[in-house]
RODO-2510 file (C-alpha; in nm, 4 decimals, decimal comma):
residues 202
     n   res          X          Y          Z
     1     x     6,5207    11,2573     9,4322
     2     x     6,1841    11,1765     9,3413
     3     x     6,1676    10,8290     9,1703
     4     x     5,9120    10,8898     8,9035
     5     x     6,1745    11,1715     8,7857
     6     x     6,4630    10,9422     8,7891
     7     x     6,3873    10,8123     8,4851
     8     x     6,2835    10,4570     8,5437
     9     x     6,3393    10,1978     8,2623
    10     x     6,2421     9,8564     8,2717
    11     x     6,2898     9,4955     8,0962
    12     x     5,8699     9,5027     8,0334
    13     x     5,9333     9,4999     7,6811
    14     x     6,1331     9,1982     7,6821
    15     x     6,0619     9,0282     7,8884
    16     x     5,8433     9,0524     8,2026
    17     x     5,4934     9,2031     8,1596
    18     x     5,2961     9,3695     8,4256
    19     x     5,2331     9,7300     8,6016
    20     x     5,5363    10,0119     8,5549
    21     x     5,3559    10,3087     8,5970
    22     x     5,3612    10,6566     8,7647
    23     x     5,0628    10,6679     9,0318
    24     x     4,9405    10,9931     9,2362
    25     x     4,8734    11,0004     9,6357
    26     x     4,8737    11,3065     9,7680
    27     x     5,0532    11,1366    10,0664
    28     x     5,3361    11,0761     9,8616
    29     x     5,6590    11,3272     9,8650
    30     x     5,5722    11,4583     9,5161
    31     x     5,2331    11,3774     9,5092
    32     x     5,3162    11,1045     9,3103
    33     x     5,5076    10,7765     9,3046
    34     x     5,6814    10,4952     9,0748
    35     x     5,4842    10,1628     9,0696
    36     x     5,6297     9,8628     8,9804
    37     x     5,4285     9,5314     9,0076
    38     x     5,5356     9,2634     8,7813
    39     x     5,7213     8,8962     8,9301
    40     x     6,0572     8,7434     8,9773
    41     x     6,3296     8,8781     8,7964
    42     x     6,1177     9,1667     8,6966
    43     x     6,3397     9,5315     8,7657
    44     x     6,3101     9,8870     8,6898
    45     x     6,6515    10,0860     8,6757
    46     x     6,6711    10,5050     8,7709
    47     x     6,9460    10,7680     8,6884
    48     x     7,0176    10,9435     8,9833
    49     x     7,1995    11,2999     9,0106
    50     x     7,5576    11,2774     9,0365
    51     x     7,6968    11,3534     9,3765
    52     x     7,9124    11,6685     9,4551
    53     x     8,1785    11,4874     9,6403
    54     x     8,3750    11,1806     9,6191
    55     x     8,2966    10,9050     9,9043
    56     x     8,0655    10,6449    10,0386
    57     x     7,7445    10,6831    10,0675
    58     x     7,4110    10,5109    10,2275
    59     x     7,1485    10,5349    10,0036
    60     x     6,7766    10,5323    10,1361
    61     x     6,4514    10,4622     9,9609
    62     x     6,1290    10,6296    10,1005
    63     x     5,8430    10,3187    10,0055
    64     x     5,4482    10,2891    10,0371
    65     x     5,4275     9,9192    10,2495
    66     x     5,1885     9,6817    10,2453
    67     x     5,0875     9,3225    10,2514
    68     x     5,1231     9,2131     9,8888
    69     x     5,4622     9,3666     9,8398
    70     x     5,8058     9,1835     9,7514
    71     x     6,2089     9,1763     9,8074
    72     x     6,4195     9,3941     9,6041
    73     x     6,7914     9,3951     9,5174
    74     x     6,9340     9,7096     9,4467
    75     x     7,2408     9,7410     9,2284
    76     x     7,4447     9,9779     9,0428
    77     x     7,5638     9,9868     8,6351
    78     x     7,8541     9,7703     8,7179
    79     x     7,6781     9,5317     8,9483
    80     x     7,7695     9,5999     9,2324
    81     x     7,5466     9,4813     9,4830
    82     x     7,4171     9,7609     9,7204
    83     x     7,1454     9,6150     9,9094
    84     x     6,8366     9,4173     9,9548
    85     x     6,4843     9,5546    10,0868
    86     x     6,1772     9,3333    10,1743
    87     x     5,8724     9,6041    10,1288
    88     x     5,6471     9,3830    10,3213
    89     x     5,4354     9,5498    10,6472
    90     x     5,1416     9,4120    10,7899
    91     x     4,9250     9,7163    10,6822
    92     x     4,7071     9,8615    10,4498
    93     x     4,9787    10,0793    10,3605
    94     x     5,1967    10,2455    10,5485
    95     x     5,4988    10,5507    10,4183
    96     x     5,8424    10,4719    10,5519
    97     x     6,2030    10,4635    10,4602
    98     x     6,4412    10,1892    10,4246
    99     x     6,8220    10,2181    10,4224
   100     x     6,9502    10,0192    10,0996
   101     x     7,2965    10,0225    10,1688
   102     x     7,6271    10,1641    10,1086
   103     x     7,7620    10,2264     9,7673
   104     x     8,1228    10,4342     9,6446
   105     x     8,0261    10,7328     9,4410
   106     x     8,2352    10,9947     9,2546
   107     x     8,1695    11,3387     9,1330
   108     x     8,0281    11,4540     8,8384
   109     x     7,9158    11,0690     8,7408
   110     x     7,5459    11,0496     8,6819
   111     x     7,4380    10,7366     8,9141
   112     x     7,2312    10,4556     8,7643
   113     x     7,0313    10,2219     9,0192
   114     x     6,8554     9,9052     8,9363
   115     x     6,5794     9,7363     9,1689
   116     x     6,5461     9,4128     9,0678
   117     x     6,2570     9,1761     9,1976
   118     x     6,4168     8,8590     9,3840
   119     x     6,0716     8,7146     9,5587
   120     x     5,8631     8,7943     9,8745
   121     x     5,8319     8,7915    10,2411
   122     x     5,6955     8,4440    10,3134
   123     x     5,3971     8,6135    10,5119
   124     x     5,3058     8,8284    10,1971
   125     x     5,0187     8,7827     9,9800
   126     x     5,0738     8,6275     9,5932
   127     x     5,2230     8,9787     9,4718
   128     x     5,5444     9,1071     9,4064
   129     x     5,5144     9,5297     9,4069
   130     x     5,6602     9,7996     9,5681
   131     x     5,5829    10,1824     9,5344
   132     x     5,9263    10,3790     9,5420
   133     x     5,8434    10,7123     9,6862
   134     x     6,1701    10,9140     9,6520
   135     x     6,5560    10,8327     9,7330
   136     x     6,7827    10,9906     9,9677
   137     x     7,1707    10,9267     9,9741
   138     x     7,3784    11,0963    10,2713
   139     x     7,7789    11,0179    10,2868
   140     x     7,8995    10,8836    10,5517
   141     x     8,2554    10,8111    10,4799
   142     x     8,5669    10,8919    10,2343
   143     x     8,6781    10,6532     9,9240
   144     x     8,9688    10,3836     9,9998
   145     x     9,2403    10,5503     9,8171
   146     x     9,3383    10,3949     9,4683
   147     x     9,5574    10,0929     9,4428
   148     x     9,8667    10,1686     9,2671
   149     x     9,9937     9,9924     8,9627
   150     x    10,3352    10,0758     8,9512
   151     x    10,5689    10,1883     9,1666
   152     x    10,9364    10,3202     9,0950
   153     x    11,1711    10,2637     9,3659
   154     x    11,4411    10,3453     9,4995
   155     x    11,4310    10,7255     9,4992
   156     x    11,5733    10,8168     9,1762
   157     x    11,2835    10,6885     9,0356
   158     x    11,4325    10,4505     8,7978
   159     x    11,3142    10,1038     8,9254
   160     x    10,9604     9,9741     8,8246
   161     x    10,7624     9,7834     9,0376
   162     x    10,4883     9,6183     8,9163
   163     x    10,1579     9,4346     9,0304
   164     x     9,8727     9,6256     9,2341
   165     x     9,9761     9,8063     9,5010
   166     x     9,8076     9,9724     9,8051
   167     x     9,9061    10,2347    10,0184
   168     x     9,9215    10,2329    10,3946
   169     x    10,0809    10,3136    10,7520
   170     x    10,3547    10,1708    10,8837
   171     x    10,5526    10,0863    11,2115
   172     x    10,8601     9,8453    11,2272
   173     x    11,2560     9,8924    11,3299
   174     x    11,2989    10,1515    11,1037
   175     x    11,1091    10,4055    11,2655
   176     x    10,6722    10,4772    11,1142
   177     x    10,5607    10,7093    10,8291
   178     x    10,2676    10,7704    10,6494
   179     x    10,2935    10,5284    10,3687
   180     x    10,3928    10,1755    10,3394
   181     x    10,3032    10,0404     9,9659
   182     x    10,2289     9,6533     9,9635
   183     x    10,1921     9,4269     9,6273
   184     x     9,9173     9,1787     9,5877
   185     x    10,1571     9,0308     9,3209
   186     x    10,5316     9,0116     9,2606
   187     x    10,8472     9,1023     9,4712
   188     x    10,9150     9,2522     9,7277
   189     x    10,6049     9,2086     9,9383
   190     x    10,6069     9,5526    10,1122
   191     x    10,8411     9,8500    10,0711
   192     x    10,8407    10,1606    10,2613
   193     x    10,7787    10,4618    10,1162
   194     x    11,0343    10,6984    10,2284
   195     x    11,2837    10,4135    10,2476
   196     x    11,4675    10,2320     9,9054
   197     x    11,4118     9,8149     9,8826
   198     x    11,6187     9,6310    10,1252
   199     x    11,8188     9,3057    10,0291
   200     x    11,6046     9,0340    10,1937
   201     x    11,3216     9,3103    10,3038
   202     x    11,2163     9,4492     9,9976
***
């Protein structure tokens, strides 16, 4: 995904003034890259195509390095932190591509990414830029599966169990199964799935 096509927004208006602007170099993937140059707590936030599949995924930024560039902090809508990138190389410019970090994404939802200026490599000159090139994201994993909320037990299904529950393997005297469901809150502590609560067990 090119990042001049993603979209980019920014908090210029309000706040932080300096350069958020689309640039060409024919060196670039498109022929063309997204320019941001501005300070501290400057940022610039892209919608990125929604996935095909559920999972986890590392997400990669392709980046024009140089001396006067500066540290940026990627996050998603929510805030969830995804990863940091100093842009800094001792060159006059130089294409590579940094991993960001890893980041759960679902199907269907559009992605929105914010790079947000946090400083600069103490061996960088007295600017904060980068030029963002293009993203990449690749999965590398599946989703933990959902916590859930309530559980009835025993098996006629009768008996709620509230609290936030997660879902796991088991071994112990009874035998092992697939799924042993554990609360973060509330009794019992653990029950196992294909058995009802125990007195003193759960």
């Amino acid at each position: 995904m090119e990042c001049e096509t993603a979209q980019p927004i920014t908090n210029s208006a309000s706040s932080i003034s300096g350069n958020y602007d689309v640039r060409s170099d024919s060196a670039a993937s498109g022929g063309k890259f997204y320019f941001m140059q501005a300070g501290v707590n400057a940022w610039s936030q892209f919608t990125l195509p929604a996935v095909a599949e559920d999972g986890l995924y590392e997400l990669y930024i392709r980046s024009k390095d140089n001396q006067d560039r500066g540290i940026m902090a990627f996050t998603l809508a929510d805030g969830t932190a995804v990863g940091t990138v100093d842009f800094y190389a001792n060159s006059n410019g130089v294409y590579q591509e940094h991993a960001i970090g890893q980041a759960a994404l679902h199907a269907g939802e559009a992605i929105s990414l914010r790079m947000t200026c946090t400083g600069k490599n103490s061996a960088a000159a007295g600017k904060y830029g980068v030029v963002a090139d293009r993203f990449r994201l690749v999965r590398v994993g599946d989703l933990p599966p959902e916590p859930v909320q309530t559980l009835r037990l025993p098996l006629d299904g009768t008996t709620a169990l509230t609290g936030t529950w997660s879902e796991s393997s088991y071994t112990d005297s009874t035998g092992s199964g697939p799924s042993r469901y554990s609360n973060t809150a509330g009794i019992p502590p653990s029950i196992p799935g294909r058995h009802p609560p125990r007195a003193g067990t759960g």
